[in-house]
N, CA and C atoms as a LAMMPS dump frame, in Angstrom:
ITEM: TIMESTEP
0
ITEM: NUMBER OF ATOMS
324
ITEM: BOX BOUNDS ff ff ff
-5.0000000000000000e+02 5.0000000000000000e+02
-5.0000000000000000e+02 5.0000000000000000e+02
-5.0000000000000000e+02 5.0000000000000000e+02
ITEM: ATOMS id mol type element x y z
1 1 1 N 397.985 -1.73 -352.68
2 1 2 C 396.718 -2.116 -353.256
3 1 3 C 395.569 -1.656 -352.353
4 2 1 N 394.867 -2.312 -351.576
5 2 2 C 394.471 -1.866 -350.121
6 2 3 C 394.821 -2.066 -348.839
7 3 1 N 394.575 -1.361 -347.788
8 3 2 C 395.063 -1.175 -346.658
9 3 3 C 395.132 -2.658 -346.036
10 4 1 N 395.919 -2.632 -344.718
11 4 2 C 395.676 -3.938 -344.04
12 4 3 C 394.454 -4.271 -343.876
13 5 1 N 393.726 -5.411 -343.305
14 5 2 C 392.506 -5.971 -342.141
15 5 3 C 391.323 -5.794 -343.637
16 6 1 N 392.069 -5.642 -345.035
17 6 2 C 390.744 -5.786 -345.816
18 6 3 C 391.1 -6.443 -346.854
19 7 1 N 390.445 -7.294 -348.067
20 7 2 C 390.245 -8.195 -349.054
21 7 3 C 391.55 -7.669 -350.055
22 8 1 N 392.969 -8.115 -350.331
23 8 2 C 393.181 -7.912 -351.907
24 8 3 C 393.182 -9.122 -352.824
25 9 1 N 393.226 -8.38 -353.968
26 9 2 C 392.924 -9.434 -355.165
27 9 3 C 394.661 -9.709 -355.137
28 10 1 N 394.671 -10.828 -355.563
29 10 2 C 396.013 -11.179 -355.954
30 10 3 C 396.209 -11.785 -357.476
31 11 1 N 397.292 -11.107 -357.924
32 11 2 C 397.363 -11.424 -359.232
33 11 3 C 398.74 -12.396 -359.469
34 12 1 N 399.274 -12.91 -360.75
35 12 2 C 400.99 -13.022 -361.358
36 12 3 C 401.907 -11.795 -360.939
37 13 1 N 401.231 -10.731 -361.229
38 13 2 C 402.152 -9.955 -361.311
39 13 3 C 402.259 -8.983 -360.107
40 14 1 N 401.188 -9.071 -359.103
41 14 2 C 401.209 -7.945 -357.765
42 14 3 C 401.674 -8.845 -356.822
43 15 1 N 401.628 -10.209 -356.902
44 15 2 C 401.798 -11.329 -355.98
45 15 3 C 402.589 -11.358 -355.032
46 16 1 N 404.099 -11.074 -355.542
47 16 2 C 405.201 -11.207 -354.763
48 16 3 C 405.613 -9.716 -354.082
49 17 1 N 404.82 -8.797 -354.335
50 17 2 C 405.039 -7.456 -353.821
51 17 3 C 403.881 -7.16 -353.078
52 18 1 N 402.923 -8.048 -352.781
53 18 2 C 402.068 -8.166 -351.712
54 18 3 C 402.039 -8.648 -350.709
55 19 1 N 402.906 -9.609 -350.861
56 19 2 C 403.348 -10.56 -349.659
57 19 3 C 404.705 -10.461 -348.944
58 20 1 N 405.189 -9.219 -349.418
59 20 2 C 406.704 -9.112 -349.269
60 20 3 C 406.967 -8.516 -347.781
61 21 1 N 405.868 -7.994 -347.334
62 21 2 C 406.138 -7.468 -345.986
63 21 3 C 405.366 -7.353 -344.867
64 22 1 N 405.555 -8.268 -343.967
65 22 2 C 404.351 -8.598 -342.525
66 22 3 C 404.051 -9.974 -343.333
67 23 1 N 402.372 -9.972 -342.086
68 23 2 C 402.121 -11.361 -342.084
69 23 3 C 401.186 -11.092 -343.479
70 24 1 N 400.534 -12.441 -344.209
71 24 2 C 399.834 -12.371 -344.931
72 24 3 C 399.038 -13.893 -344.984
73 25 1 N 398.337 -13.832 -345.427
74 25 2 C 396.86 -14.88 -345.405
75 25 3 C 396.671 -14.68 -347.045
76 26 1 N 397.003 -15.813 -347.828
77 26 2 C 396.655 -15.509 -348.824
78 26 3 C 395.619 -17.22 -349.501
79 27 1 N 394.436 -17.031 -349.836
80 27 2 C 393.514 -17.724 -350.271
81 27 3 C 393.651 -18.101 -351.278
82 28 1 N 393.893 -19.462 -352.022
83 28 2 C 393.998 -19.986 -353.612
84 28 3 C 392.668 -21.038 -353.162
85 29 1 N 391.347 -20.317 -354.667
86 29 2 C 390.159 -20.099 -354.633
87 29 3 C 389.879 -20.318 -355.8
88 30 1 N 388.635 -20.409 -356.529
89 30 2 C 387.784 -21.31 -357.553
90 30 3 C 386.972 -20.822 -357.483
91 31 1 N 385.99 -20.028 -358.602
92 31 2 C 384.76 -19.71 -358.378
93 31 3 C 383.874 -20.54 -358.068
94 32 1 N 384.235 -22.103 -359.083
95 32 2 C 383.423 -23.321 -359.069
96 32 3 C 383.459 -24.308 -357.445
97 33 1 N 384.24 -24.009 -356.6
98 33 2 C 384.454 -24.561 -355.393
99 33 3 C 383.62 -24.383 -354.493
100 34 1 N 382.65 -24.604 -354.043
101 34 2 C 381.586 -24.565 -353.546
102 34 3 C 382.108 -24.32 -351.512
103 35 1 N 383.192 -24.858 -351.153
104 35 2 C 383.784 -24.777 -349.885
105 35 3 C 384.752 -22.975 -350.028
106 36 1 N 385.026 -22.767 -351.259
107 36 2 C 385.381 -21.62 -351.696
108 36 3 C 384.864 -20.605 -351.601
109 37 1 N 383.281 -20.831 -351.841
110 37 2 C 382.189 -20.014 -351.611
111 37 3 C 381.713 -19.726 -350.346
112 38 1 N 381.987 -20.998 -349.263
113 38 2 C 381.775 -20.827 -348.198
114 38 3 C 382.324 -20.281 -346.884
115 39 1 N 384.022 -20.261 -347.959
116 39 2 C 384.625 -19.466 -346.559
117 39 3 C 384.826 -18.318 -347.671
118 40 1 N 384.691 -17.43 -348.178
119 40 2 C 384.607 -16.137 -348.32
120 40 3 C 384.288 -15.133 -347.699
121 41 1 N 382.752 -15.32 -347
122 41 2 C 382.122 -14.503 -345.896
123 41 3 C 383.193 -14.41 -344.559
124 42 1 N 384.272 -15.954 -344.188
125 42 2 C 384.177 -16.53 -343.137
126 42 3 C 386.107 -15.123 -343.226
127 43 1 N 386.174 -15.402 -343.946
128 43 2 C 387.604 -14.428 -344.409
129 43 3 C 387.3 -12.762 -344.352
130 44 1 N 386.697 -12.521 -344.771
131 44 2 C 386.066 -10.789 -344.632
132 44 3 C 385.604 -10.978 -343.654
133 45 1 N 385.629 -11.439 -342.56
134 45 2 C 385.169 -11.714 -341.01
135 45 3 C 386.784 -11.227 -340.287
136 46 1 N 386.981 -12.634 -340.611
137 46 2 C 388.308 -12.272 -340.369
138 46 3 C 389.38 -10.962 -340.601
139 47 1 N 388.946 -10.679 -341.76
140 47 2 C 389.864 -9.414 -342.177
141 47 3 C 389.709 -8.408 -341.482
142 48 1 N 388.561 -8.031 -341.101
143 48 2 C 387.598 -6.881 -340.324
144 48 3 C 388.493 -7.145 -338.776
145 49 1 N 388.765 -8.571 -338.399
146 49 2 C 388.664 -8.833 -336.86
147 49 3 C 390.609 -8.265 -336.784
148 50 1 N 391.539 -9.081 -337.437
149 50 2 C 392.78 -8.754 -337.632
150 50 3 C 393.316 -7.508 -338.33
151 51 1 N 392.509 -6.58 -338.636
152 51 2 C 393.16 -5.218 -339.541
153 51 3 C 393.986 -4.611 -338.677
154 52 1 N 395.181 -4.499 -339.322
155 52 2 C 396.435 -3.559 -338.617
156 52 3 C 397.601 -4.388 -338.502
157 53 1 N 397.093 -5.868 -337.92
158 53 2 C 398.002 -6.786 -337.569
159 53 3 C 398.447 -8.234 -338.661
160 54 1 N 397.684 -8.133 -339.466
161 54 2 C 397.985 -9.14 -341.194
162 54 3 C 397.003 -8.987 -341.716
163 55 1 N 397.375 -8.808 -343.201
164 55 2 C 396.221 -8.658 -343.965
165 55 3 C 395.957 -10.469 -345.042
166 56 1 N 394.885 -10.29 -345.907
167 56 2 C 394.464 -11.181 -346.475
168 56 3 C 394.244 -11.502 -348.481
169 57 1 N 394.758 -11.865 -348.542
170 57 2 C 394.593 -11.752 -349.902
171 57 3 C 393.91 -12.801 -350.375
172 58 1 N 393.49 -13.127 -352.171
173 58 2 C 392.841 -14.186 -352.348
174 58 3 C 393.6 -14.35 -354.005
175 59 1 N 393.804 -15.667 -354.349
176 59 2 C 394.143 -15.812 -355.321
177 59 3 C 393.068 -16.584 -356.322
178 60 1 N 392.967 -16.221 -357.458
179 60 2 C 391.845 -17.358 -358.266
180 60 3 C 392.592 -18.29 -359.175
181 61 1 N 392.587 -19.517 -358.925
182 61 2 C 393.34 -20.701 -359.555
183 61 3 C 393.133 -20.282 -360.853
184 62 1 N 392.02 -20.669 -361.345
185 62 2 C 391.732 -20.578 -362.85
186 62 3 C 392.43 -19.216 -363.825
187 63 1 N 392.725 -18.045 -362.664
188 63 2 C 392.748 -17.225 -363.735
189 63 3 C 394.943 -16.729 -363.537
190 64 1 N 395.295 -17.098 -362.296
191 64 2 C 396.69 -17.152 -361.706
192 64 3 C 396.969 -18.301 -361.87
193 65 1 N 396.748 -18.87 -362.861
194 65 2 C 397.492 -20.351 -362.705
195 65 3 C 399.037 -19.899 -362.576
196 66 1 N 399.764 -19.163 -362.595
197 66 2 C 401.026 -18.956 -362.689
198 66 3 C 401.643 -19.253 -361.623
199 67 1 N 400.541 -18.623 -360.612
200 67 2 C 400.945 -18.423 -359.19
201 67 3 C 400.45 -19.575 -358.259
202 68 1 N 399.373 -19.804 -359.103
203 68 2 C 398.939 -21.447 -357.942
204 68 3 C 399.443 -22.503 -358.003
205 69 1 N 400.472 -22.804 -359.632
206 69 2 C 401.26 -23.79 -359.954
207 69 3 C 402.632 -23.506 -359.109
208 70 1 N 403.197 -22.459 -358.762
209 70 2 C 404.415 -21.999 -357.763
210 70 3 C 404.071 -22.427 -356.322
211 71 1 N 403.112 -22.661 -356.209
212 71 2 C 403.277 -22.843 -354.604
213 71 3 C 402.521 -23.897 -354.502
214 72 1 N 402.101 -24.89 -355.776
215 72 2 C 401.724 -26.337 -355.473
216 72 3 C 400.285 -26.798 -355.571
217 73 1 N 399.186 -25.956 -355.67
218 73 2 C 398.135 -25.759 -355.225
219 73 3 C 397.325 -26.873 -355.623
220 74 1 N 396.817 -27.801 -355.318
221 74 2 C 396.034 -29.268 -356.043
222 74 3 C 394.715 -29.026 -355.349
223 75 1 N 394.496 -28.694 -354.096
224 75 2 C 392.476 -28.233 -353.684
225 75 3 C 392.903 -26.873 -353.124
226 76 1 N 391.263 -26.994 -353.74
227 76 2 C 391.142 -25.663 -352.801
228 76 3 C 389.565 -25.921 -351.779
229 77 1 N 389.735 -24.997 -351.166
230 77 2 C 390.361 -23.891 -350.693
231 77 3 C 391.808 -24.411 -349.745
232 78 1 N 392.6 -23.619 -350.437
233 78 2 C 394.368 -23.691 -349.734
234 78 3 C 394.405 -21.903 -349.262
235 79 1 N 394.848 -22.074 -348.05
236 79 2 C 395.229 -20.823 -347.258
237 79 3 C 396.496 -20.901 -346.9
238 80 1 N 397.615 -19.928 -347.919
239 80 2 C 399.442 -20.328 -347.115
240 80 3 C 399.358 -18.658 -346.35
241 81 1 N 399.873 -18.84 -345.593
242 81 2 C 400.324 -17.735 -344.749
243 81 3 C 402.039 -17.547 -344.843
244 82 1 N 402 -15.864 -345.385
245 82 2 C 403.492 -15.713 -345.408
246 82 3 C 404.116 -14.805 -344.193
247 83 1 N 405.323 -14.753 -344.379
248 83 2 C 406.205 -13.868 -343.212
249 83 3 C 406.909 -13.452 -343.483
250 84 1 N 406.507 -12.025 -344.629
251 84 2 C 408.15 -10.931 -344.995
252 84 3 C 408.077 -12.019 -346.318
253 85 1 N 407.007 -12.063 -347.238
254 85 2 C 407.365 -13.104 -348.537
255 85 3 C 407.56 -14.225 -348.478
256 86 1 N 407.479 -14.826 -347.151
257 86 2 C 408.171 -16.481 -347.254
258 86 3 C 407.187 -17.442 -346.652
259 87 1 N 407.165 -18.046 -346.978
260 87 2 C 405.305 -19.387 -346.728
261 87 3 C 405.952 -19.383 -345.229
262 88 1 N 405.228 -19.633 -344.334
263 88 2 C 405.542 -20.186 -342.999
264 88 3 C 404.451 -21.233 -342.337
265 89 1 N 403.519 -21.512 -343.118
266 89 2 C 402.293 -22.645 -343.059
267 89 3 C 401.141 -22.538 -343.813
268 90 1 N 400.498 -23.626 -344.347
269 90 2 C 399.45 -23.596 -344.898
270 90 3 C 398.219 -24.328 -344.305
271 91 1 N 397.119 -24.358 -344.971
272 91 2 C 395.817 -25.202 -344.403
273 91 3 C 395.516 -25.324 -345.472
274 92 1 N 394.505 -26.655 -345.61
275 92 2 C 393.63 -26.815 -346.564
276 92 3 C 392.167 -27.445 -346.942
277 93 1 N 391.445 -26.7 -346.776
278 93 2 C 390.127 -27.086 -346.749
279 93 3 C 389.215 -26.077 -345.521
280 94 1 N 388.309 -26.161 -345.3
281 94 2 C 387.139 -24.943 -344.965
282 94 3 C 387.274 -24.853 -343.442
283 95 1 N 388.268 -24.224 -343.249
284 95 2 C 388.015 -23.784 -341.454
285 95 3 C 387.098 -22.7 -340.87
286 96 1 N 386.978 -22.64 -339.207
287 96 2 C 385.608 -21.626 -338.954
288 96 3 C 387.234 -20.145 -338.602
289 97 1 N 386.346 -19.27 -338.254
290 97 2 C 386.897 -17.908 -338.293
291 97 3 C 387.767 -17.91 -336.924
292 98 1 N 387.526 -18.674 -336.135
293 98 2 C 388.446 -19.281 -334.931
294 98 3 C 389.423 -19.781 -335.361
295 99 1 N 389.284 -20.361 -335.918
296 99 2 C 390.609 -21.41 -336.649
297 99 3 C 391.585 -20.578 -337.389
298 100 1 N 391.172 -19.929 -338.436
299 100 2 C 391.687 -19.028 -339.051
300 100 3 C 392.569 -17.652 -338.797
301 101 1 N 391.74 -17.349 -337.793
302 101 2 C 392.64 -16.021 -336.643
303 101 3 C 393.72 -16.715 -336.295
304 102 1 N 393.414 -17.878 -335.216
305 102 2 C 394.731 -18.639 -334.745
306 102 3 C 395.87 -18.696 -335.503
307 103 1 N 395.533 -19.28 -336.338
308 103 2 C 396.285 -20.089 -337.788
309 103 3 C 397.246 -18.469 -338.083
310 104 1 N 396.65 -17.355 -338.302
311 104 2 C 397.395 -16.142 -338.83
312 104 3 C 398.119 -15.619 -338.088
313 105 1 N 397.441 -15.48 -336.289
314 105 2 C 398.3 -14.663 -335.221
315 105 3 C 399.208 -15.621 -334.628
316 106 1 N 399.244 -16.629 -335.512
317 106 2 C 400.317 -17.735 -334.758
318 106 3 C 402.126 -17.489 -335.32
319 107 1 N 401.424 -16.098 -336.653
320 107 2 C 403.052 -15.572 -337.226
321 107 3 C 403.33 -14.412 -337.132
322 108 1 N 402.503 -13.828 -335.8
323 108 2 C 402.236 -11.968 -335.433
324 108 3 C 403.821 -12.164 -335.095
């Protein structure tokens, strides 16, 4: 889709072949979520800072319900981080770009 260290969209159907290999950061997001809105900037920060070493994806509840009902999703903003396809931790709710690096290079 696109390279590491930058934004993909995540869909039903690219989902599991996006996450299938390395680390991944993937965002289940709401247009209407107002904390959603706020870490967006805080993630393309991030993406820019980690490129090469995990990339980031973002999922939109409303329109993947397929995929946000598979992995549980009840608020957002929810950030699961995978390893080779497989959840290895999540967060939930609006962390700063410190937090977030940690949180990802904690599955380098």
């Amino acid at each position: 889709m696109t390279e590491k260290g930058s934004m993909k969209h995540l869909t039903d159907a690219n989902f599991n072949e996006e996450v299938k290999h390395g680390v991944t950061l993937v965002d289940f997001h709401a247009n209407w979520c107002g904390p959603c809105r706020m870490l967006a900037p805080v993630l393309d920060q991030v993406a820019k800072e980690i490129k090469g070493k995990a990339a980031i994806g973002k999922v939109d509840i409303d329109v993947e319900q397929k995929t946000a009902t598979r992995f549980q999703i009840t608020s957002v903003p929810t950030m699961i981080l995978f390893k080779d396809g497989k959840e290895v931790n999540r967060l939930v709710g609006l962390r700063n770009a410190e937090a977030i690096k940690d949180f990802i290079l904690s599955a380098s």
